[in-house]
Backbone as JSON, one array per atom type, in Angstrom:
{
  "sequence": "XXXXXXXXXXXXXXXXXXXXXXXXXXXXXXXXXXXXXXXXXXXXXXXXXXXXXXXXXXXXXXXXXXXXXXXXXXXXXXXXXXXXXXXXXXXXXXXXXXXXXXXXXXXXXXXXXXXXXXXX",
  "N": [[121.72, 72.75, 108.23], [119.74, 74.47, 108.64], [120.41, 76.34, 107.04], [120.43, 75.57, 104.45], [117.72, 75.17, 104.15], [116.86, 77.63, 104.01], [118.48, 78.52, 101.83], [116.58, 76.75, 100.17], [114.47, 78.23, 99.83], [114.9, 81.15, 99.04], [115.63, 80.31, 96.67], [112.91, 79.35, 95.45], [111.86, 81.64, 95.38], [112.85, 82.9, 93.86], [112.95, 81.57, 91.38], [111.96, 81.87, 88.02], [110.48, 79.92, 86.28], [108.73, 78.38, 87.19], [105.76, 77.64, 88.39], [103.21, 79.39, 90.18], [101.49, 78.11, 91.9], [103.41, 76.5, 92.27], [105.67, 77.43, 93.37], [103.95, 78.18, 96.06], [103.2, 75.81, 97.31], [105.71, 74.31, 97.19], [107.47, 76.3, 99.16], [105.92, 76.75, 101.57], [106.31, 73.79, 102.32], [109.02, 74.05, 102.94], [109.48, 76.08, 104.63], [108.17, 75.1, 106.52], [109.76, 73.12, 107.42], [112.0, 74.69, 108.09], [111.1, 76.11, 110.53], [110.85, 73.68, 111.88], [113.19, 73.09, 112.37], [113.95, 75.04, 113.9], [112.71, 74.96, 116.07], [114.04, 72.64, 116.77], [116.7, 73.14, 116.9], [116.53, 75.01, 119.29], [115.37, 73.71, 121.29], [117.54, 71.92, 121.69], [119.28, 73.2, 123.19], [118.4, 74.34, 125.82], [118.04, 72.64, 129.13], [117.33, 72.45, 130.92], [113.93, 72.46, 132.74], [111.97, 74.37, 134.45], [109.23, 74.45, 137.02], [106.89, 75.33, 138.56], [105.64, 73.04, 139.29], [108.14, 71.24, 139.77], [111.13, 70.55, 138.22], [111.92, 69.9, 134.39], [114.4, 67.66, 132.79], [114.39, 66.17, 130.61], [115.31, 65.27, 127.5], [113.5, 64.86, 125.96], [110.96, 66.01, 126.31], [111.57, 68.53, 127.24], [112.02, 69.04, 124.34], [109.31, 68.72, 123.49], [107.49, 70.34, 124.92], [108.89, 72.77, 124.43], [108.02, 72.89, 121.52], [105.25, 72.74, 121.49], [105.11, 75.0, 122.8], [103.53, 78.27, 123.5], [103.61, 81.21, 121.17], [104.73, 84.09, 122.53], [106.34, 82.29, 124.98], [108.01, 80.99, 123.71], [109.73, 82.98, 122.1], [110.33, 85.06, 124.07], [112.16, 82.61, 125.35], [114.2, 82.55, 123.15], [115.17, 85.02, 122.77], [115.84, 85.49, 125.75], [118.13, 83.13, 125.07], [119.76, 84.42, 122.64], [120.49, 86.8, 124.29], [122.46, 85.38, 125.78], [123.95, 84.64, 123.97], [124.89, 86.71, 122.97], [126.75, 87.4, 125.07], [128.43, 86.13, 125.19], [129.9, 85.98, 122.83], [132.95, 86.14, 121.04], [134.91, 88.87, 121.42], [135.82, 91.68, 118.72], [139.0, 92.07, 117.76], [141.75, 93.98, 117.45], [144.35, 94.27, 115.9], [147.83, 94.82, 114.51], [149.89, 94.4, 111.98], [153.11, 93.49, 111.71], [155.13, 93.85, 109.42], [154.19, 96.08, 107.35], [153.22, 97.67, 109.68], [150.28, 98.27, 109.73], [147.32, 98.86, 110.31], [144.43, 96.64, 111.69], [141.14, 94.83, 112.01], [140.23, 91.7, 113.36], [137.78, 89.38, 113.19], [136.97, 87.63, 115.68], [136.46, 84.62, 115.25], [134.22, 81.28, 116.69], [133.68, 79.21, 115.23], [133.29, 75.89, 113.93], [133.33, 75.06, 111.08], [135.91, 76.77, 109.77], [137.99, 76.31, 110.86], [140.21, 74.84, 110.15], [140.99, 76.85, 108.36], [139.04, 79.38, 106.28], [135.93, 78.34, 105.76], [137.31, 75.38, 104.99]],
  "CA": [[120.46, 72.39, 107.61], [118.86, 75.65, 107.97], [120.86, 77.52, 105.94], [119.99, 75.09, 103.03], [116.56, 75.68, 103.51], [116.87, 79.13, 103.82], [118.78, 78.58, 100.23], [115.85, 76.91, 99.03], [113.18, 79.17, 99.86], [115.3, 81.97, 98.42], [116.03, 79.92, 95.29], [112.3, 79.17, 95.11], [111.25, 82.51, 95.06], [113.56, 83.44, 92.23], [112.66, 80.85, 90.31], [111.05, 82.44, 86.56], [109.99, 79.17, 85.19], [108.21, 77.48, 88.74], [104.3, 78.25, 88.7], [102.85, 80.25, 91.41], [100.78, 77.27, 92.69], [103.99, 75.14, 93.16], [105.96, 78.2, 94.41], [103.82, 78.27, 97.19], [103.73, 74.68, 97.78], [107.2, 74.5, 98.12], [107.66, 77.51, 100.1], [105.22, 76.16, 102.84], [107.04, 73.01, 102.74], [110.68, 74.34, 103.18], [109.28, 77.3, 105.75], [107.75, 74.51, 107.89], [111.16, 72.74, 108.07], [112.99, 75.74, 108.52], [110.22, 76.19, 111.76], [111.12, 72.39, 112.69], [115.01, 72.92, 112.79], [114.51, 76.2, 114.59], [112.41, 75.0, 117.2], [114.7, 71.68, 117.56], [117.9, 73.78, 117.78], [116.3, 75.69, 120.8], [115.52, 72.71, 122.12], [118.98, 70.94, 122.35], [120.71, 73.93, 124.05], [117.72, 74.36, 126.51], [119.06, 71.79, 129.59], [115.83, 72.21, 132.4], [112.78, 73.91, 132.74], [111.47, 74.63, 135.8], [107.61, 74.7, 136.8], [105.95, 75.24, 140.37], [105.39, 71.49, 140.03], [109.32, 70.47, 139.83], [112.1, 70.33, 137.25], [112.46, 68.59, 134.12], [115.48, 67.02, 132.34], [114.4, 64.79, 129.83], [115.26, 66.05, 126.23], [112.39, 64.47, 124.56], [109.77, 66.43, 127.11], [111.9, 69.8, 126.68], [111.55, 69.33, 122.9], [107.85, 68.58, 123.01], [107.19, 71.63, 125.66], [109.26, 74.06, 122.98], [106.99, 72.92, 120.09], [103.86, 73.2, 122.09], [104.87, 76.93, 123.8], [103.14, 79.5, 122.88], [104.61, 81.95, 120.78], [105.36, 84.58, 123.34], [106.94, 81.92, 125.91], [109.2, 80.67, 122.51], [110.42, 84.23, 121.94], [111.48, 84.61, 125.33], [113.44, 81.39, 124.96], [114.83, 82.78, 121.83], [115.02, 86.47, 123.59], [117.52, 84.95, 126.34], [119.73, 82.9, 124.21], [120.4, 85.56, 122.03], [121.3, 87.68, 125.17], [123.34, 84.97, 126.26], [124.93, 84.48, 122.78], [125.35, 88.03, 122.83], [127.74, 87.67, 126.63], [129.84, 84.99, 125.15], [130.8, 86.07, 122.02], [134.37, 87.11, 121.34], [134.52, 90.62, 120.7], [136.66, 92.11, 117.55], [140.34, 92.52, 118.26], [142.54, 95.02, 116.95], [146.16, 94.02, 115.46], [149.27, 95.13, 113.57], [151.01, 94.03, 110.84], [154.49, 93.46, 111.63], [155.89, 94.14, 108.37], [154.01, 97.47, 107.16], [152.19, 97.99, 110.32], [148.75, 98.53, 109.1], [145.93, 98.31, 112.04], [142.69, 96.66, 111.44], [140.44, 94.22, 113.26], [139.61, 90.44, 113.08], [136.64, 89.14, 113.9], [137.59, 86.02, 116.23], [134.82, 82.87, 115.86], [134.76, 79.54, 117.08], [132.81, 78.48, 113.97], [133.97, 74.95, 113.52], [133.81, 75.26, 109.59], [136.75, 77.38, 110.31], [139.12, 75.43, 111.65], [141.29, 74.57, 109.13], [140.77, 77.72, 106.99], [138.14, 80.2, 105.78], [135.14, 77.24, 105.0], [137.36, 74.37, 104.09]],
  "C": [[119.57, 73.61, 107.43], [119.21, 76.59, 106.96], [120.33, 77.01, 104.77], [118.73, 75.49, 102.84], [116.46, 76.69, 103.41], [117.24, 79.63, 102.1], [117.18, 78.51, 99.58], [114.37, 77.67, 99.21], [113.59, 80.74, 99.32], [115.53, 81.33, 96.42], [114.17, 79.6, 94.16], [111.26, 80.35, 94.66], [111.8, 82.93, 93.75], [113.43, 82.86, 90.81], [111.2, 81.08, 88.84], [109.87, 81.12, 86.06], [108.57, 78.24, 86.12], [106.73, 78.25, 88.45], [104.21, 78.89, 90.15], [102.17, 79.17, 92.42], [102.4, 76.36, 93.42], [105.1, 76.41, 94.32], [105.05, 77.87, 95.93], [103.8, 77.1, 97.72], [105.19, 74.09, 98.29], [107.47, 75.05, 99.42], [107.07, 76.79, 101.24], [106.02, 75.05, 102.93], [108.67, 73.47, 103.07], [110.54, 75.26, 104.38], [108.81, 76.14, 107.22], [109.1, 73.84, 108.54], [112.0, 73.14, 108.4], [112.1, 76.05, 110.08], [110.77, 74.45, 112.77], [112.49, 72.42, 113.3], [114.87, 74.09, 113.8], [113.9, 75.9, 116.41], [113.59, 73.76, 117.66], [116.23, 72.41, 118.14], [117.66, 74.69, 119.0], [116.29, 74.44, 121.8], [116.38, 72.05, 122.55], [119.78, 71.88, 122.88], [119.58, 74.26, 125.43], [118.02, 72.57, 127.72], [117.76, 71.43, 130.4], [114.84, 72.83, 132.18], [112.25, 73.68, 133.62], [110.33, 75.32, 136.43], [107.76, 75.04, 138.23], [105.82, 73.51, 140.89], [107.0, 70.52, 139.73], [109.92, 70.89, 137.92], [111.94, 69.3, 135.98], [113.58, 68.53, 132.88], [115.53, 66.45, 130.99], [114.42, 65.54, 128.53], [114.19, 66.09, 125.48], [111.01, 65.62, 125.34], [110.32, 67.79, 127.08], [111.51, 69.82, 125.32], [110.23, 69.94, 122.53], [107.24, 69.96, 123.87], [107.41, 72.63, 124.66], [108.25, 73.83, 122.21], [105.47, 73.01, 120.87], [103.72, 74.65, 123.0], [103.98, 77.65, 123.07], [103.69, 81.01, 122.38], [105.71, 83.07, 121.82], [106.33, 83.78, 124.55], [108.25, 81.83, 124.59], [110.19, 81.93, 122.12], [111.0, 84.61, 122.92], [112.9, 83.73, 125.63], [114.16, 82.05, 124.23], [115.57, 83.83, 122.46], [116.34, 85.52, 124.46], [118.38, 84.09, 125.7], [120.1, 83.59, 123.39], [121.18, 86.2, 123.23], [122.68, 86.77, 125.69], [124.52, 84.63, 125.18], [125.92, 85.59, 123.13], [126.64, 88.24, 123.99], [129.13, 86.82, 126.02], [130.28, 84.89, 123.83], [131.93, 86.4, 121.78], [134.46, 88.29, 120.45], [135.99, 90.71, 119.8], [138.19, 92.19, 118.19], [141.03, 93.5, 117.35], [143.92, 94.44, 116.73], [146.4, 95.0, 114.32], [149.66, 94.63, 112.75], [152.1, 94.54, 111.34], [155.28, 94.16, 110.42], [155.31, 95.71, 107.87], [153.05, 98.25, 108.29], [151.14, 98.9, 110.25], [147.66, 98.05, 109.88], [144.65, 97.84, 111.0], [142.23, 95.65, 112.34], [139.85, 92.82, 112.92], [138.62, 90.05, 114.34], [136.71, 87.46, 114.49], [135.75, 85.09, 116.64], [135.45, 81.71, 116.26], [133.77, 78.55, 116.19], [134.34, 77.19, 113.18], [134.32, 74.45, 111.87], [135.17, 75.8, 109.39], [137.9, 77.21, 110.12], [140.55, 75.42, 110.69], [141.72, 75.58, 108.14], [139.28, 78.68, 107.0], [137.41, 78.74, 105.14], [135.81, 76.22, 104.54], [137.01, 73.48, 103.95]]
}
């Protein structure tokens, strides 16, 4: 979902024929939902959060905490799951070709688009 909006806030800037008034109308609308998906995908990999006054669990009260942080606590958030992205990615590998052995390096994901193929 974000990528689409990301499309259409790239498609809306490019757009020759679009007035400037609705440009920006758009734009604000597609930037806020690109802000809604970004805070909800923090929110569903975020599990506890943990105060002075106890623990809590509950997805809907993590959500609503994320969207009410304040920027610097949200960047933090952001700030360690990146680092932790960054631990558990799988790093490049190096192979051969059997037949004219020719070295180069695939980049191993676990991007479920994938699966079957390059995007099928």
């Amino acid at each position: 979902m974000a990528r689409i909006e990301q499309e259409k806030i790239y498609n809306i800037i490019n757009d020759n024929e679009m007035s400037e008034e609705e440009k920006i109308d758009r734009f604000g609308a597609s930037f806020v939902k690109l802000t809604e998906l970004t805070v909800e995908s923090v929110a569903d990999v975020v599990k506890q959060i943990d105060t002075p006054n106890g623990s809590e669990r509950d997805p809907a009260k993590i959500k609503e905490f994320i969207n009410n942080a304040a920027k610097d606590v949200f960047e933090g958030i952001t700030e360690k799951l990146n680092i932790m992205k960054a631990n558990l990615d799988l790093k490049v590998k190096n192979a051969k070709c059997d037949k004219c052995e020719h070295q180069f390096e695939i980049n191993v994901t676990m991007d479920q688009a994938d699966f079957f193929g390059a995007r099928s």
